[in-house]
mmCIF entry with sequence, helices, sheets and N, C-alpha, C, O atoms, coordinates in Angstrom:
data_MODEL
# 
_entry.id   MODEL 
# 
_entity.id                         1 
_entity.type                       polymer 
_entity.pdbx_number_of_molecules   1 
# 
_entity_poly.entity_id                      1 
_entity_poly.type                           'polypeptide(L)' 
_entity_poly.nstd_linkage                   no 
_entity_poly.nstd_monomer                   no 
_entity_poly.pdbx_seq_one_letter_code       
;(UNK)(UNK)(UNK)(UNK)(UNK)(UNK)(UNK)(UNK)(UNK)(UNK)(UNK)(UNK)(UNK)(UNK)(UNK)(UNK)
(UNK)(UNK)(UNK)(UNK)(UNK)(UNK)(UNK)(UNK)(UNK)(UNK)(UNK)(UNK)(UNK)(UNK)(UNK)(UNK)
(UNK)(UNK)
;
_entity_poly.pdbx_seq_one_letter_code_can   XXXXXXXXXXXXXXXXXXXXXXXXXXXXXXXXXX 
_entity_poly.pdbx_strand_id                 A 
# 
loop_
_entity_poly_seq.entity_id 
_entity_poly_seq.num 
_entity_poly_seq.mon_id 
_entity_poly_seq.hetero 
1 1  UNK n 
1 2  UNK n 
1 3  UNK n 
1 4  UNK n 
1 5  UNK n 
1 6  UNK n 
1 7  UNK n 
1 8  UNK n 
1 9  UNK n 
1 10 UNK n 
1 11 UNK n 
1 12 UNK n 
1 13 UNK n 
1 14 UNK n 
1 15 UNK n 
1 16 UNK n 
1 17 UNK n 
1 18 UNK n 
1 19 UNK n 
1 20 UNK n 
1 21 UNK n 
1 22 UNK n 
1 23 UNK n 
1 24 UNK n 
1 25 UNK n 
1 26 UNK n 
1 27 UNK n 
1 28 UNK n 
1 29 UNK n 
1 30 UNK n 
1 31 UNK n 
1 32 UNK n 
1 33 UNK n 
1 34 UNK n 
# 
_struct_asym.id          A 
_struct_asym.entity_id   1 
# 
loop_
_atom_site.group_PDB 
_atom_site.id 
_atom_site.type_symbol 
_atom_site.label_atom_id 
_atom_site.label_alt_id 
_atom_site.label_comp_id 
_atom_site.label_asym_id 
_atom_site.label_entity_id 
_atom_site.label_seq_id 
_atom_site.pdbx_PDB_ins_code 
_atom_site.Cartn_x 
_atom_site.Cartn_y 
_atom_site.Cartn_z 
_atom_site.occupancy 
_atom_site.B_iso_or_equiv 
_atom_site.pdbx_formal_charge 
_atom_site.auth_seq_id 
_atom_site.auth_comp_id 
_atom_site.auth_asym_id 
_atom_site.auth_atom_id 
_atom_site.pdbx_PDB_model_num 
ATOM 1   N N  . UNK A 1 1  ? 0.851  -1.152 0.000  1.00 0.00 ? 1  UNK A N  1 
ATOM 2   C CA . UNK A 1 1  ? 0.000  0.000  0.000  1.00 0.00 ? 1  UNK A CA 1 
ATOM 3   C C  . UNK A 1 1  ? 0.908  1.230  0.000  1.00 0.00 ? 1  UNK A C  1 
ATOM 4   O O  . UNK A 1 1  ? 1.992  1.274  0.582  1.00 0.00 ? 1  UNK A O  1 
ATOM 5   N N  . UNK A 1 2  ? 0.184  2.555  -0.944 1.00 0.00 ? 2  UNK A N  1 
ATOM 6   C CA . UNK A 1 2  ? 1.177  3.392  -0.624 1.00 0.00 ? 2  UNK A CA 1 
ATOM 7   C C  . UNK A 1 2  ? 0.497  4.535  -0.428 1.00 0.00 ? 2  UNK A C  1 
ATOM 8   O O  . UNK A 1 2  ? -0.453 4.741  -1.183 1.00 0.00 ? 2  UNK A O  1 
ATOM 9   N N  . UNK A 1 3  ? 0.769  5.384  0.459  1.00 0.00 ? 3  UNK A N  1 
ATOM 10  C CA . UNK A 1 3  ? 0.212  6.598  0.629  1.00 0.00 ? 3  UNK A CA 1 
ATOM 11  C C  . UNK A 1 3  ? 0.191  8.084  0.583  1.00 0.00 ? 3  UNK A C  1 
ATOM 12  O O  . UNK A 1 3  ? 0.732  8.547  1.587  1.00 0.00 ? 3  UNK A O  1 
ATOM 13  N N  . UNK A 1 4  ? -0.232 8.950  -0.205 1.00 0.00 ? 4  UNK A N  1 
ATOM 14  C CA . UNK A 1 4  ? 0.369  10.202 -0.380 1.00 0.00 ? 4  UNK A CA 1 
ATOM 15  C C  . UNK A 1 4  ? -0.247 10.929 0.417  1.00 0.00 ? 4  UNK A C  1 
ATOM 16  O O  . UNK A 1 4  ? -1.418 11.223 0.176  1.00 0.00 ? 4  UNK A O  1 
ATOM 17  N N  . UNK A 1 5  ? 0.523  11.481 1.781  1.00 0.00 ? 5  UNK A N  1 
ATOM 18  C CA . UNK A 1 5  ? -0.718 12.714 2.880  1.00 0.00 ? 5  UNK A CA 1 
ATOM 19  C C  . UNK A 1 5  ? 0.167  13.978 2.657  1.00 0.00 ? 5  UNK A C  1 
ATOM 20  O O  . UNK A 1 5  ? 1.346  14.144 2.344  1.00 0.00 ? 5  UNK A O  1 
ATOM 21  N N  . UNK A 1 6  ? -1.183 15.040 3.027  1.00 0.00 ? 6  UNK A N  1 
ATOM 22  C CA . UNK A 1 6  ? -0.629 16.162 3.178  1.00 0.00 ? 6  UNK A CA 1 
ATOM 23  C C  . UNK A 1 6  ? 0.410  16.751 4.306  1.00 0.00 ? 6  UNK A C  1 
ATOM 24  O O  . UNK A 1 6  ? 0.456  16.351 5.469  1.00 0.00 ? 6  UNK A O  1 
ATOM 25  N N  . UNK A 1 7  ? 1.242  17.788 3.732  1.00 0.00 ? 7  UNK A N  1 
ATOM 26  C CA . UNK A 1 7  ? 2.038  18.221 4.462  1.00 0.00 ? 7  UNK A CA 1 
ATOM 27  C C  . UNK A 1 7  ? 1.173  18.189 6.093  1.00 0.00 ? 7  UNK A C  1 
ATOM 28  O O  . UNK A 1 7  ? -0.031 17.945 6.174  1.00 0.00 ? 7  UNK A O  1 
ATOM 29  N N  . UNK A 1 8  ? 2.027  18.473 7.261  1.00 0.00 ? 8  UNK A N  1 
ATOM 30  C CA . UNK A 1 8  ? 1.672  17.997 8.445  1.00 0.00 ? 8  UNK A CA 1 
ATOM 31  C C  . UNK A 1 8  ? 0.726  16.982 8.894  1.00 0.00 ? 8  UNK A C  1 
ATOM 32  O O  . UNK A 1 8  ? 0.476  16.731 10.073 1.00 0.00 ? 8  UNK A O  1 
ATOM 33  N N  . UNK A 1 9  ? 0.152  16.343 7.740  1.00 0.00 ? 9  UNK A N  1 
ATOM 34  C CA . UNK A 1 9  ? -0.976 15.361 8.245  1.00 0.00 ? 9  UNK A CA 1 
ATOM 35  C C  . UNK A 1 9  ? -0.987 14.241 9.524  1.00 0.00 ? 9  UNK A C  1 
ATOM 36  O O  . UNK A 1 9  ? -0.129 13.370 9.380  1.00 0.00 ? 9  UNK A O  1 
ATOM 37  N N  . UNK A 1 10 ? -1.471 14.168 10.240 1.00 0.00 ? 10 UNK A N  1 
ATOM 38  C CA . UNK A 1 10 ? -1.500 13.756 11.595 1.00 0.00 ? 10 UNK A CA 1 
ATOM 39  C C  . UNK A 1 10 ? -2.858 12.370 11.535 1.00 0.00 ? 10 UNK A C  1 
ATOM 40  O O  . UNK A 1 10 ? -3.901 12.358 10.881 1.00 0.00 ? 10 UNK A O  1 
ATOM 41  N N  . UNK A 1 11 ? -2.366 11.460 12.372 1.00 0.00 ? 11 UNK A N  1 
ATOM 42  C CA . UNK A 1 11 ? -3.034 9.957  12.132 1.00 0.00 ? 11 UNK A CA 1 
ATOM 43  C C  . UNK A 1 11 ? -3.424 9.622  13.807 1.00 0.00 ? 11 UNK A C  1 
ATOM 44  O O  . UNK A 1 11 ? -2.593 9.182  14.602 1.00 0.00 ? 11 UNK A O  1 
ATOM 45  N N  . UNK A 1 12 ? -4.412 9.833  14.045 1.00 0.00 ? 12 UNK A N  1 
ATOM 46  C CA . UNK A 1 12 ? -4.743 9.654  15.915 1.00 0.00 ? 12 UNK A CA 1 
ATOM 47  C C  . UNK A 1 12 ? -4.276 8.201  16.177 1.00 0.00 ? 12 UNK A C  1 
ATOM 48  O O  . UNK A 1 12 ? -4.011 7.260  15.428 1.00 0.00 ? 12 UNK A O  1 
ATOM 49  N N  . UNK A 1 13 ? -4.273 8.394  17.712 1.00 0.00 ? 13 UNK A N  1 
ATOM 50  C CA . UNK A 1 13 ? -3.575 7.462  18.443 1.00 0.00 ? 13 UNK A CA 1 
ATOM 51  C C  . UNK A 1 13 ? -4.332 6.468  17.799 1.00 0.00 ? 13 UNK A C  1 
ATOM 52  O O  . UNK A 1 13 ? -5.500 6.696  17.484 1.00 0.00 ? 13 UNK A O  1 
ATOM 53  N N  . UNK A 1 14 ? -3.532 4.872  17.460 1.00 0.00 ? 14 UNK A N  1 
ATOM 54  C CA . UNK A 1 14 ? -4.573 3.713  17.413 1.00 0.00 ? 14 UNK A CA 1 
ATOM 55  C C  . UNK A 1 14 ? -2.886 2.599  17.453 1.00 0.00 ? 14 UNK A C  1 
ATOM 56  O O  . UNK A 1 14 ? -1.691 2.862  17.587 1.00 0.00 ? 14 UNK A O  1 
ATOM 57  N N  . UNK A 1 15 ? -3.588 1.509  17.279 1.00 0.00 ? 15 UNK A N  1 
ATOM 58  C CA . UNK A 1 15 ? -2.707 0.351  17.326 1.00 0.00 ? 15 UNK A CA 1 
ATOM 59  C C  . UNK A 1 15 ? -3.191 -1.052 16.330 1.00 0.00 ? 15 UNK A C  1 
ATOM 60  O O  . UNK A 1 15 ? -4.294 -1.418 15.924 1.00 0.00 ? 15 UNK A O  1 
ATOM 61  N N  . UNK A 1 16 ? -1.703 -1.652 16.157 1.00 0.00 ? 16 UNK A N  1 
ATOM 62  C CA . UNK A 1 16 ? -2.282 -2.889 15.448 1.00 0.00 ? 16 UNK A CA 1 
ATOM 63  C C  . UNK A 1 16 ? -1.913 -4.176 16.002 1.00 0.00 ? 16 UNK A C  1 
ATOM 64  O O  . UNK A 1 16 ? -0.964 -4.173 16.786 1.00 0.00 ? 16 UNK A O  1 
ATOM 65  N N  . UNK A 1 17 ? -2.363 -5.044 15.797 1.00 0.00 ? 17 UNK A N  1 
ATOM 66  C CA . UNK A 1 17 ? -2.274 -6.268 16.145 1.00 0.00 ? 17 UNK A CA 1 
ATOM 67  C C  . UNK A 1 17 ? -1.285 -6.870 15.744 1.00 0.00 ? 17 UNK A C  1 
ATOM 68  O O  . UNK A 1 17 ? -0.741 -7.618 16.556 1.00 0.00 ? 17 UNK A O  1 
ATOM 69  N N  . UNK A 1 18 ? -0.778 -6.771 14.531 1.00 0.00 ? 18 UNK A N  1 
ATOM 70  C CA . UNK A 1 18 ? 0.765  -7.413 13.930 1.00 0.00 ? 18 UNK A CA 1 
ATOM 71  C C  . UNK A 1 18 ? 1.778  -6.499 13.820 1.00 0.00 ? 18 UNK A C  1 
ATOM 72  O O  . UNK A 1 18 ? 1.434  -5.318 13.807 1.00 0.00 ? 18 UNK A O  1 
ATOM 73  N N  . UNK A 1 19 ? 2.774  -6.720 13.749 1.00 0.00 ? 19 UNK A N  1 
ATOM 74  C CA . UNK A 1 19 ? 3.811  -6.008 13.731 1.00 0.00 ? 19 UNK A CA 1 
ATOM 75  C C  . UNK A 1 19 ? 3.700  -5.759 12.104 1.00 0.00 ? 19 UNK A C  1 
ATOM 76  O O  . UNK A 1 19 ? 3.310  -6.631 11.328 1.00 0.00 ? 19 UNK A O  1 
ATOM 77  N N  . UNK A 1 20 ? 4.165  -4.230 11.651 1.00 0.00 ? 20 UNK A N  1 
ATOM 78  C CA . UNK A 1 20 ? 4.212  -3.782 10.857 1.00 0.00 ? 20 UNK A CA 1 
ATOM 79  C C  . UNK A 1 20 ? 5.596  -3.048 10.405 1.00 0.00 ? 20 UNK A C  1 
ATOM 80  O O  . UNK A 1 20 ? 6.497  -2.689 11.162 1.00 0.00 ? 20 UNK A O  1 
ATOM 81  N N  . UNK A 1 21 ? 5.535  -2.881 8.682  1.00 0.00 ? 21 UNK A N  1 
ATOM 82  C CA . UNK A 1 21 ? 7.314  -2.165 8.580  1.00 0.00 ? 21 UNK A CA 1 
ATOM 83  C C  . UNK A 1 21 ? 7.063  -1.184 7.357  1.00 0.00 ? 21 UNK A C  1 
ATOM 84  O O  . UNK A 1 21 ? 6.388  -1.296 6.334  1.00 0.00 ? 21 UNK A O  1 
ATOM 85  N N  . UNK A 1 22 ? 7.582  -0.537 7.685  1.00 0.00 ? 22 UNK A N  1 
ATOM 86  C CA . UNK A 1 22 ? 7.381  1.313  7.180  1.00 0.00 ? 22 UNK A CA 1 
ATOM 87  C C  . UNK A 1 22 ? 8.541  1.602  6.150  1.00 0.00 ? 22 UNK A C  1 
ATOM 88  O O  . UNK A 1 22 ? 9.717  1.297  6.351  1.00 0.00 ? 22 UNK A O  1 
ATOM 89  N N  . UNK A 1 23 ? 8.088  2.191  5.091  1.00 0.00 ? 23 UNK A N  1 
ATOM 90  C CA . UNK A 1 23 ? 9.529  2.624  4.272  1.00 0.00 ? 23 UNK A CA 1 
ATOM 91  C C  . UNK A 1 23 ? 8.832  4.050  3.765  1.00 0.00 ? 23 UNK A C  1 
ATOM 92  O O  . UNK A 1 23 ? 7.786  4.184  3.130  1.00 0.00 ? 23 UNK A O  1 
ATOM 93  N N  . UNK A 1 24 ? 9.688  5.003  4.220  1.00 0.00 ? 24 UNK A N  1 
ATOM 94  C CA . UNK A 1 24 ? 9.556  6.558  3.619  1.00 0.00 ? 24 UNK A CA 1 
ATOM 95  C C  . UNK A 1 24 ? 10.376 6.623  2.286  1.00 0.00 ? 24 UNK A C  1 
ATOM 96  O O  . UNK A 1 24 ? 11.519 6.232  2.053  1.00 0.00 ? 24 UNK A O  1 
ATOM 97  N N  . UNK A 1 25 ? 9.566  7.160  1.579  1.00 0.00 ? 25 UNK A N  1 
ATOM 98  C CA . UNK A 1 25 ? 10.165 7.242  0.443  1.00 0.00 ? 25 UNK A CA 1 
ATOM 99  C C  . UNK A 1 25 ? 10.594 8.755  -0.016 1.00 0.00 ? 25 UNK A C  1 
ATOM 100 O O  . UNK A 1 25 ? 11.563 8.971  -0.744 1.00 0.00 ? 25 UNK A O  1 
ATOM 101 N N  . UNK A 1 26 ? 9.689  9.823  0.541  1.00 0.00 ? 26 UNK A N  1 
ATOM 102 C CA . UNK A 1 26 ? 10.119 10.957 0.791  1.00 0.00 ? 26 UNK A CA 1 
ATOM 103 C C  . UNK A 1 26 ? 9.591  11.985 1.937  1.00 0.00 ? 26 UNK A C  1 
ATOM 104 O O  . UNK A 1 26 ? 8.405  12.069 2.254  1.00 0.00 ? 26 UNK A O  1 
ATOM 105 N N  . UNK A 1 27 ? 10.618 12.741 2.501  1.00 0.00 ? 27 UNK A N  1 
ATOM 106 C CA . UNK A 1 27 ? 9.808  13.400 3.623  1.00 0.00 ? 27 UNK A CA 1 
ATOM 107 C C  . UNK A 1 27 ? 10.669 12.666 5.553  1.00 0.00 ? 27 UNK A C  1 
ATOM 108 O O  . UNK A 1 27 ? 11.683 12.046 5.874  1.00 0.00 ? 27 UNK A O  1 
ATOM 109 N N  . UNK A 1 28 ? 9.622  13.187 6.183  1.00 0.00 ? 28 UNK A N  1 
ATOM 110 C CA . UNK A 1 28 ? 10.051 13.160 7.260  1.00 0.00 ? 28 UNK A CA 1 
ATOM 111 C C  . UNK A 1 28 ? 8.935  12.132 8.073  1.00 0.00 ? 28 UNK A C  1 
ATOM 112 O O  . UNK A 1 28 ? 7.786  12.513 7.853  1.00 0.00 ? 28 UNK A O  1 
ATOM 113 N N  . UNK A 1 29 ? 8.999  10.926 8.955  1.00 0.00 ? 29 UNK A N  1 
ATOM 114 C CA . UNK A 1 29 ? 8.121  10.329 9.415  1.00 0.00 ? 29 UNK A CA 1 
ATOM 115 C C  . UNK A 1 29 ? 8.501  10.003 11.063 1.00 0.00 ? 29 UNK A C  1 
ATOM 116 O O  . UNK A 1 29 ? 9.391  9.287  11.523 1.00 0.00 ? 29 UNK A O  1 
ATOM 117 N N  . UNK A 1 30 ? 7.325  10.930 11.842 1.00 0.00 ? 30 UNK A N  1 
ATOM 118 C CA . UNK A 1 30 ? 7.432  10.873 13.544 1.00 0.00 ? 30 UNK A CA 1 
ATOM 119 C C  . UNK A 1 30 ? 6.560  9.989  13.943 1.00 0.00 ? 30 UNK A C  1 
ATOM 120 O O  . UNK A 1 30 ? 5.348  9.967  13.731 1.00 0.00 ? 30 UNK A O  1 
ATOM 121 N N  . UNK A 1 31 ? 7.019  9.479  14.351 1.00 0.00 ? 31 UNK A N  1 
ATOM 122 C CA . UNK A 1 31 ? 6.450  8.090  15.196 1.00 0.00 ? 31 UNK A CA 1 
ATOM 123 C C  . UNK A 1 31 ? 6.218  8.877  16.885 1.00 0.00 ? 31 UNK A C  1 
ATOM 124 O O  . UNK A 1 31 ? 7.070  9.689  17.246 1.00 0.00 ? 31 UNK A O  1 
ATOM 125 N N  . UNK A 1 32 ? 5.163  8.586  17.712 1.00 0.00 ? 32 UNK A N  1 
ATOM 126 C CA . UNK A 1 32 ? 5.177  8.840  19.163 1.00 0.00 ? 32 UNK A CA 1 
ATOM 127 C C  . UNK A 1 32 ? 4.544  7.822  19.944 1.00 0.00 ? 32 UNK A C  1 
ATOM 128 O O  . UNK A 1 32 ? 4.081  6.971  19.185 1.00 0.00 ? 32 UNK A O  1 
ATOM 129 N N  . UNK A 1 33 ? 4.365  7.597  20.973 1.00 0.00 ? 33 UNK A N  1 
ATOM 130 C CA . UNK A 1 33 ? 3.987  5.935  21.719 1.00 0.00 ? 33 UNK A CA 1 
ATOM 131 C C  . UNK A 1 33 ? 3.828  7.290  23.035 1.00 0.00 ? 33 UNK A C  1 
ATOM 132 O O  . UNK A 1 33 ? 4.613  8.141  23.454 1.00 0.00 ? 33 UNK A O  1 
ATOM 133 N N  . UNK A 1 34 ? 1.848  6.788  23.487 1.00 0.00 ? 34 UNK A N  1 
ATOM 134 C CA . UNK A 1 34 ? 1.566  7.413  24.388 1.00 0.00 ? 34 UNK A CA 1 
ATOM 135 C C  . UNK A 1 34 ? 0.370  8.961  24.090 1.00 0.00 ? 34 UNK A C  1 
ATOM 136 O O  . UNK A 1 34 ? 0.034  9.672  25.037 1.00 0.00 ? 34 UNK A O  1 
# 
């Protein structure tokens, strides 16, 4: 899957059940826990 968001776009707290793996392809990606 690939996703194009807007500049500052923000994704509310949630969680998943499997472990998942992330590749940025451009840009900056913040992760926070909590």
């Amino acid at each position: 899957m690939r996703l194009k968001l807007p500049p500052n776009y923000r994704i509310p707290p949630h969680w998943h059940a499997v472990l998942e793996h992330v590749t940025v392809l451009s840009g900056t990606l913040n992760v926070g826990m909590g």
